[in-house]
KOLPASE-863834 format. One record per residue (C-alpha): residue number from 1; residue in one letter; x, y, z. Coordinates in steps of 0.5 Angstrom, whole numbers, plus 500, padded with zeros to 3 digits. Layout:
BEGIN
- seq,type,X,Y,Z
- NUM,A,X,Y,Z
...
//
This chain:
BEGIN
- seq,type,X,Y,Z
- 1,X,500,500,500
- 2,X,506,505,502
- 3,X,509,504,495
- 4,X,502,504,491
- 5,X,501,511,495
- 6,X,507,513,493
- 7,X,507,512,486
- 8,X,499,515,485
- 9,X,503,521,488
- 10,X,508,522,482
- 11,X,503,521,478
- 12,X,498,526,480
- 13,X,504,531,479
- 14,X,506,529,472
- 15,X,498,529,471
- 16,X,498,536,474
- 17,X,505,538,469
- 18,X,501,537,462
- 19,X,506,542,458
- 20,X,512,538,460
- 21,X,509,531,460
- 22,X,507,534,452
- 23,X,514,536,452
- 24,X,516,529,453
- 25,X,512,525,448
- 26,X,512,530,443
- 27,X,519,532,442
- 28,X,522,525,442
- 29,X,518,523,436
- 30,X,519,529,433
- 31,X,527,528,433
- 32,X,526,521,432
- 33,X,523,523,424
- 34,X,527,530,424
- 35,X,533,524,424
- 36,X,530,518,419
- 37,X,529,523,414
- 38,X,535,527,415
- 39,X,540,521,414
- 40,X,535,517,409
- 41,X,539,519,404
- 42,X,546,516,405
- 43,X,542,508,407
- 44,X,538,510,400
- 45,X,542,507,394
- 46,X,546,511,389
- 47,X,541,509,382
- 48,X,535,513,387
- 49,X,539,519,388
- 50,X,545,522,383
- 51,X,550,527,385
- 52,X,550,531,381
- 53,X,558,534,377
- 54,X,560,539,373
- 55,X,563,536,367
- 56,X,568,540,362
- 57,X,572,537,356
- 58,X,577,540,353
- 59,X,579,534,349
- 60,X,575,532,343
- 61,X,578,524,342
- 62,X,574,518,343
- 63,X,576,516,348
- 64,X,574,523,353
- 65,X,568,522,350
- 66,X,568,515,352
- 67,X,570,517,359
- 68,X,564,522,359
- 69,X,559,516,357
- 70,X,562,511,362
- 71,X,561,517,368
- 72,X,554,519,365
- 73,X,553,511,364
- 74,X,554,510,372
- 75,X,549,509,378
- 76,X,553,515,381
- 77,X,553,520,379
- 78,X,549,525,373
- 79,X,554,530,369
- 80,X,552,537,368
- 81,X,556,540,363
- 82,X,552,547,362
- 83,X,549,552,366
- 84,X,543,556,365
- 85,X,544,553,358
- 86,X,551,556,357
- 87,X,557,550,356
- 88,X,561,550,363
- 89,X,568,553,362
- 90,X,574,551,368
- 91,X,573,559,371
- 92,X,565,557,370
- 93,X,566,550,374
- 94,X,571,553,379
- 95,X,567,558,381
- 96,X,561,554,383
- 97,X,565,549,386
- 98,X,567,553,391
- 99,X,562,557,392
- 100,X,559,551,395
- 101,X,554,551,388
- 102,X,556,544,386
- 103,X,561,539,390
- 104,X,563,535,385
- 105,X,568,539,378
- 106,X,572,534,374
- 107,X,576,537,368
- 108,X,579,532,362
- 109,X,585,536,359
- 110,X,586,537,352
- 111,X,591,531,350
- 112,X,588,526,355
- 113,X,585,521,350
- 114,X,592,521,345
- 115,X,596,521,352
- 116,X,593,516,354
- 117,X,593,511,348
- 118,X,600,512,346
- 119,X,602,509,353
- 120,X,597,503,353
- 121,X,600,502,345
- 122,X,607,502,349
- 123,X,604,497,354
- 124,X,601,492,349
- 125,X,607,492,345
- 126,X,611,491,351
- 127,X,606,486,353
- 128,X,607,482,345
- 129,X,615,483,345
- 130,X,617,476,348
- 131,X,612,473,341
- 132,X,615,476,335
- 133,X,621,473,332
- 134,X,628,478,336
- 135,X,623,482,340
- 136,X,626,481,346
- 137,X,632,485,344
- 138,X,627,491,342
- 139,X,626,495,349
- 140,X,619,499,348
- 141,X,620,507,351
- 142,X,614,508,355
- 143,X,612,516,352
- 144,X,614,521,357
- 145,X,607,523,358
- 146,X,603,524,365
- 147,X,595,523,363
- 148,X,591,527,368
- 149,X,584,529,370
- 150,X,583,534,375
- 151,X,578,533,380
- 152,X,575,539,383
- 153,X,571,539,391
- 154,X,568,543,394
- 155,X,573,546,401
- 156,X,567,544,405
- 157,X,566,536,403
- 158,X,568,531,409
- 159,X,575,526,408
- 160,X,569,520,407
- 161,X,566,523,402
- 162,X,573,525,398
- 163,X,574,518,399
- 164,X,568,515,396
- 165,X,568,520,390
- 166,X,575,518,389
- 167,X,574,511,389
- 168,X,568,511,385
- 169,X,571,515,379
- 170,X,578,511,379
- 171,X,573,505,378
- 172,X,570,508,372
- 173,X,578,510,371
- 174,X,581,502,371
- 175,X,575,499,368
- 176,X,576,504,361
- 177,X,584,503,362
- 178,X,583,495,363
- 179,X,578,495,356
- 180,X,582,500,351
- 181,X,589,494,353
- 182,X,585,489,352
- 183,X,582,492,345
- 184,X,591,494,343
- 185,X,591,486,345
- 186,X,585,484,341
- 187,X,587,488,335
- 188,X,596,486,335
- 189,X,593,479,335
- 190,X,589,479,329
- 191,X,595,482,326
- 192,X,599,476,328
- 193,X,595,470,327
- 194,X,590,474,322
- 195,X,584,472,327
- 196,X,582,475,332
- 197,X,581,472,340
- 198,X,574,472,343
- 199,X,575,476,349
- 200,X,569,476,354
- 201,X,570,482,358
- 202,X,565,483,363
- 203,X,565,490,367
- 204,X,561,486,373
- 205,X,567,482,374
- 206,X,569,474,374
- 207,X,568,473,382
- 208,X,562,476,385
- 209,X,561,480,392
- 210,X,555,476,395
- 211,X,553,481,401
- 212,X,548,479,407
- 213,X,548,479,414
- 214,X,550,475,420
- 215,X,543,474,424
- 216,X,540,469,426
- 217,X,533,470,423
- 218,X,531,472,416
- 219,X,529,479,417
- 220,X,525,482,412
- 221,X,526,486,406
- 222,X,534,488,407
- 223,X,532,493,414
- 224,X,538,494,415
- 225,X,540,499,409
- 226,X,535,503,411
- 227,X,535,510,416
- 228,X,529,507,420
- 229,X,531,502,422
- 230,X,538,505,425
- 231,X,534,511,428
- 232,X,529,509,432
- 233,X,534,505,436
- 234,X,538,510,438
- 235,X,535,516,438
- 236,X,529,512,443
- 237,X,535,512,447
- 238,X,537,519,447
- 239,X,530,521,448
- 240,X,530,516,453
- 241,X,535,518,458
- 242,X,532,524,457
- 243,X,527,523,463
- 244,X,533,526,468
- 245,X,531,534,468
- 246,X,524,532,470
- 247,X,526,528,475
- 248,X,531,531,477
- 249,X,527,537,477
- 250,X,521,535,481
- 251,X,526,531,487
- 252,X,531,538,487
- 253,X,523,542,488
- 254,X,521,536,493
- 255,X,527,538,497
- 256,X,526,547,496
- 257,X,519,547,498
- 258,X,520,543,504
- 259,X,516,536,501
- 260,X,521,532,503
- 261,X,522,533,510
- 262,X,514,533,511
- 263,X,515,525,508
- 264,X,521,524,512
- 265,X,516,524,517
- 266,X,511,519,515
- 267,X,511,511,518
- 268,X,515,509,512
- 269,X,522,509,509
- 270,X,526,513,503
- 271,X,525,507,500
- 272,X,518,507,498
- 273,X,518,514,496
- 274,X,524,512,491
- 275,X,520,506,488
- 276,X,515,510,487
- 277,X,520,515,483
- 278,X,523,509,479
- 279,X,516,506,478
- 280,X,512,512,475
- 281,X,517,515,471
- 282,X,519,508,469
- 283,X,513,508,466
- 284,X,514,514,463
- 285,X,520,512,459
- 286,X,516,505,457
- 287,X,511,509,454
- 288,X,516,514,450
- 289,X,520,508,447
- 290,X,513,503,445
- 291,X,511,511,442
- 292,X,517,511,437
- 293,X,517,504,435
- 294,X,510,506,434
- 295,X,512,512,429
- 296,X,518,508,426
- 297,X,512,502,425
- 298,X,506,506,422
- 299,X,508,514,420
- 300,X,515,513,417
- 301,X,512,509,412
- 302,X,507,515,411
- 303,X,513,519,409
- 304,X,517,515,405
- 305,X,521,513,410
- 306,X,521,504,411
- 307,X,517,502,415
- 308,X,521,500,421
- 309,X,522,491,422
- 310,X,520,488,429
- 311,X,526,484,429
- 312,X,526,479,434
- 313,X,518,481,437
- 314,X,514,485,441
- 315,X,516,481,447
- 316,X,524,482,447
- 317,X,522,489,444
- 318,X,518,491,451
- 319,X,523,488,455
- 320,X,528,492,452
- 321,X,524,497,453
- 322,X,524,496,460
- 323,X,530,495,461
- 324,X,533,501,458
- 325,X,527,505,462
- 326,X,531,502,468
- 327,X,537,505,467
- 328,X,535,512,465
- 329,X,530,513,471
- 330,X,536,510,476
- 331,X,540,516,472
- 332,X,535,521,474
- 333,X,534,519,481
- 334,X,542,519,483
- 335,X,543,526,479
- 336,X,536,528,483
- 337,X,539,526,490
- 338,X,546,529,489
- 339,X,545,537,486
- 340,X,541,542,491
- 341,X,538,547,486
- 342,X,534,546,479
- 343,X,540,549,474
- 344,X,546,544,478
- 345,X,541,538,475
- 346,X,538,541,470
- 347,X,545,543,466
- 348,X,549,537,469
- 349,X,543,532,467
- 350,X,543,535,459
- 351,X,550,535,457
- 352,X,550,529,461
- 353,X,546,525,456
- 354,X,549,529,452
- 355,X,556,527,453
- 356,X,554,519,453
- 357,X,550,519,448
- 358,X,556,522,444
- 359,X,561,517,447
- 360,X,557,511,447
- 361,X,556,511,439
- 362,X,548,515,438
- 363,X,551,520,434
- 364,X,558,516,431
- 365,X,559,509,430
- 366,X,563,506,434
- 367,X,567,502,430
- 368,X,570,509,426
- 369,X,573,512,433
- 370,X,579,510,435
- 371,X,581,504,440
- 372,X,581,507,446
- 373,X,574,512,445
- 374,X,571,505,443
- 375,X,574,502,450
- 376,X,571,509,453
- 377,X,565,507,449
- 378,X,563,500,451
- 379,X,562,504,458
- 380,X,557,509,457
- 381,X,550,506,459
- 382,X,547,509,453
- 383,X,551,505,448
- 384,X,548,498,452
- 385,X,541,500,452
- 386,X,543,502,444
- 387,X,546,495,442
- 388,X,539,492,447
- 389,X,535,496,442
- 390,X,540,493,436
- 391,X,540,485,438
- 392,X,532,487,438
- 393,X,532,490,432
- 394,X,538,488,426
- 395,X,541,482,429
- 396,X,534,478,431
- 397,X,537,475,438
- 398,X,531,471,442
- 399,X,529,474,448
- 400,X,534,469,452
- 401,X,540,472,449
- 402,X,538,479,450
- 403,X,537,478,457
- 404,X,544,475,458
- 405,X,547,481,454
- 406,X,542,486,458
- 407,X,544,485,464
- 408,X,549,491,465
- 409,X,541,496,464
- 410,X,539,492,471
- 411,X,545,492,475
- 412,X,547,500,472
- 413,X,540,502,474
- 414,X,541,498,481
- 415,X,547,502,483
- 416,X,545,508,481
- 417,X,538,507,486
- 418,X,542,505,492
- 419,X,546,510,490
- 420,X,541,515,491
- 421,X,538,512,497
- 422,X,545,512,501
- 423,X,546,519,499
- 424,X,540,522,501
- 425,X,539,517,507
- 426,X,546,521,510
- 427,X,544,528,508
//
């Protein structure tokens, strides 16, 4: 009865405050969709979006033709060569690189294709020189040329992208290189033997990459290449540990309006009086996580976005959910009991999560940083409650396995709670 009387308490003061327990509801779910649809693009496939590139060809041979169409040909990108319908000179490209216009310029210098096929022609000399009769005594000069292609990026593009860019355009690169070698090859043959070799050059390659994803369930439709199902998980978290400034707040207002010593006076110990906290304000937690897996699952798809796959079901996701809730409601209570004014909570609760949320993998993977960030990482509780989510979400694990790798939620939350009970029973 001490404990039921204590969380009607607690709800008759979230009940009271309908702004704030709004506010808790409406701008987690607000986040969680501004989030999706802002890192959609990255997780879509490169045919559904193009990056466009401002092309200029100095070079009227076929080969800088071909290497336009290879490019123009590609998933990756779509070449823009006039502006406002006037053809892009390099001064018209340099300017709207770096104005921050395009981010993408790739200039072909004149005298590309006729460079590029003198040393291919000596290679394939080179290459024919053991077959004719005294070649070996022939040495093959390789031309004193340099081919190059300017590529121009906007000053503000990251390292990642200027990577992935390169990447891209050296594949497009190698594959022309490889299939102008082969036509040398092809053609120097014919004149030897008189008959031309059947060469079969597939740009697509001899030996496939077949990617898929180690769970252990079938998951359905690929989720995970979709903003959605990277999101909702982590940004249920940050949202989630959140639950600390109204909580804080409330104890630090208990203890300045003299509520907490009319409690103390009560036939009852502290203890029930935190139960009460950690129970209505877990439920609270439960509710904000169960209300954005329902945004990911009916109103992403409304916007365009995936709709979120349940992974391993309802019954693992629920108690995920609890357990996550467990730990940011013990966080609240212990940063609620330590401070003694609203702004020491309420300042030290937000860059707080702020802190954990960054170091424990919500903003960045942590598999990009570095080894001892990641070690640092494994220790932010939000990072935990993240990988719950994740074995709940992408990995597909049975609710056996979920609770055997939960267990730190529990013990996180356990702590923080004596913690609180310790400090406040000593003031």
């Amino acid at each position: 009865m001490k404990l039921l009387a204590s969380i009607k308490k607690e709800w008759l003061l979230l009940i009271r405050d309908k702004g704030g327990l709004g506010i808790l509801f409406l701008m987690p779910m607000v986040l969680v969709i501004v989030m999706a649809l802002v890192q959609d693009a990255p997780f879509r496939d490169y045919q559904e979006q193009q990056m466009p590139v401002l092309f200029v060809n100095q070079d009227s041979g076929a080969i800088s033709e071909a290497i336009v169409a290879t490019i123009h040909n590609g998933k990756a990108f779509r070449v823009v060569d006039s502006l406002d319908g006037i053809p892009i000179d390099s001064t018209r490209l340099s300017k709207a690189i770096n104005s921050g216009e395009f981010q993408i310029g790739i200039v072909i210098h004149e005298g590309l294709g006729d460079d590029l096929k003198s040393i291919v022609d000596s290679q394939v000399d080179g290459m024919l020189a053991g077959l004719i009769p005294g070649g070996d005594s022939v040495k093959v000069e390789k031309p004193a040329v340099n081919p190059y292609i300017s590529l121009l990026l906007d000053p503000t593009t990251k390292h990642t992208f200027r990577s992935s860019i390169r990447s891209a355009i050296k594949q497009f690169l190698s594959e022309l290189e490889a299939k102008m070698i082969v036509d040398g090859l092809t053609s120097k043959l014919a004149e030897m033997t008189g008959k031309a070799p059947e060469v079969d050059l597939s740009s697509k390659g001899i030996v496939q990459l077949n990617e898929t994803t180690a769970t252990s369930k079938v998951m359905a439709s690929d989720v995970a290449n979709n903003s959605t199902q990277h999101n909702v998980p982590a940004w249920t978290v940050f949202a989630m540990f959140f639950i600390v400034i109204p909580l804080a707040g409330n104890m630090v207002r208990e203890r300045t309006a003299g509520t907490i010593i009319r409690l103390r006076t009560m036939p009852t110990s502290m203890f029930h009086f935190y139960a009460g906290k950690f129970v209505s304000y877990g439920t609270v937690g439960l509710a904000q996580a169960l209300l954005m897996i329902s945004v990911g699952f009916w109103v992403m798809p409304l916007l365009g976005l995936a709709q979120l796959d349940l992974g391993s079901g309802l019954l693992p996701l629920i108690y995920v959910s609890i357990a996550a809730s467990a730990a940011a409601t013990g966080y609240g209570l212990l940063v609620g009991t330590i401070f003694k004014t609203l702004h020491q909570a309420a300042i030290f609760g937000m860059v707080s999560v702020v802190i954990m949320a960054a170091l424990g993998g919500i903003w960045v993977p942590l598999y990009i940083m570095s080894d001892s960030m990641v070690f640092i990482g494994h220790l932010s509780p939000m990072n935990w409650a993240m990988e719950a989510f994740n074995d709940v979400f992408l990995r597909g694990d049975t609710l056996t396995e979920i609770i055997s790798r939960s267990w730190s939620l529990w013990l996180f939350a356990a702590i923080c709670f004596g913690l609180a009970l310790v400090v406040e029973n000593k003031r």
